[in-house]
C-alpha positions in Angstrom: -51.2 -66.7 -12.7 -49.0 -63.8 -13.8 -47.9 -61.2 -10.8 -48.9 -57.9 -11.3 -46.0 -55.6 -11.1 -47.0 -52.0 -11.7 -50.4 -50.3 -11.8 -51.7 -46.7 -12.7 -54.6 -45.8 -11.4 -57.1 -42.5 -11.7 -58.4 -42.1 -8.4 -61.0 -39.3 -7.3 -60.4 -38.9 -3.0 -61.5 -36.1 -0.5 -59.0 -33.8 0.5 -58.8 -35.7 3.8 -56.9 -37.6 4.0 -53.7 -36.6 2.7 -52.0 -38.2 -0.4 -49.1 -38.9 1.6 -51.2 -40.6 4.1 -53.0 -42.4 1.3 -48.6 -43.2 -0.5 -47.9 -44.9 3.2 -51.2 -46.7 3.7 -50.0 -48.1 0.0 -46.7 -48.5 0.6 -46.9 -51.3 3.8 -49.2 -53.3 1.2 -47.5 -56.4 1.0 -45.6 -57.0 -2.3 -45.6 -53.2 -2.8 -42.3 -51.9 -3.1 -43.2 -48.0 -4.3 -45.9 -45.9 -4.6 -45.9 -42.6 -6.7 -49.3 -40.1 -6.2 -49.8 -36.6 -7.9 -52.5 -34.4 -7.5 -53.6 -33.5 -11.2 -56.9 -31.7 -10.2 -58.4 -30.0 -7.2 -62.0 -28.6 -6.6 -64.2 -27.6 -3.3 -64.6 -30.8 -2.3 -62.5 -33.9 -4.0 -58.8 -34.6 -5.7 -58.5 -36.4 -8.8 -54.8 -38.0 -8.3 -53.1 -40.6 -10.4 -51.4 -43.7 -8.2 -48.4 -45.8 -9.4 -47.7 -48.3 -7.5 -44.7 -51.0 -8.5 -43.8 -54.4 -6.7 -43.2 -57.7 -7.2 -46.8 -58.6 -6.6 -49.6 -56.5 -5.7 -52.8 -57.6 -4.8 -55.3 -55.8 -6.6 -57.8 -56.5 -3.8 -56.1 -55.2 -1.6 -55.1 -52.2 -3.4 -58.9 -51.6 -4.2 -59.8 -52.0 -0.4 -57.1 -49.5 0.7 -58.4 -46.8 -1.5 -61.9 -47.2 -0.7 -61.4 -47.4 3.1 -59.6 -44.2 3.2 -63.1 -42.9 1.1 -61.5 -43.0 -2.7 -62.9 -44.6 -5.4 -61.1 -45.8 -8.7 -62.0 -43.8 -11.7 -60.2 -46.3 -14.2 -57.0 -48.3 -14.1 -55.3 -46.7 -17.0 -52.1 -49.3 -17.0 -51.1 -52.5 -15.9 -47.9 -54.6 -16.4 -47.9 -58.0 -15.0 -45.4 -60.7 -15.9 -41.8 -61.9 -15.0 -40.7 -57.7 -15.3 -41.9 -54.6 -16.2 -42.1 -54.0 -19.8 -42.4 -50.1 -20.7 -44.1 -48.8 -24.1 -42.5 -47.9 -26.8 -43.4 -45.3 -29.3 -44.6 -46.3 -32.6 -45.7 -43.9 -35.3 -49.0 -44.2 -34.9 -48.7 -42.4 -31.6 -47.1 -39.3 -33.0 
């Protein structure tokens, strides 16, 4: 089975708790080795952040249940690399 090494995630959350609280819950995952979260909307009473998270091999399950415990749910997973290393997109001309 093939490691998953980066994720990106949408992620709707309450405003409590904190991304940064939510980056360190993430970050002591085991295989994590970074976690990246911006805020990209805010309204009364929710956040809709995206999550990066690299590693050498995260545990999807666990990721899932770390979000959902701290009352997040995931909106989609918009990327994931999974292999031997990370391989980024390139552009093509059909995304011009």
């Amino acid at each position: 089975m093939s490691e998953i090494k980066r994720l990106v995630l949408d992620v709707l959350k309450p405003h409590s708790p904190s991304i940064v609280e939510l980056s360190r819950k993430l970050g002591k995952l085991v295989g994590v080795l970074g976690v990246n979260c911006s805020v990209n909307e805010v309204d009364k009473d929710t956040e809709s952040i995206k999550i990066t998270i690299e590693g050498h091999s995260i545990n999807f399950d666990k990721v899932t249940g770390t979000i959902e415990a701290m009352g997040a749910v995931i909106h989609s997973v918009d990327s994931v690399s999974a292999g031997k290393k990370i391989v980024e997109e390139v552009e093509t001309p059909q995304d011009r």
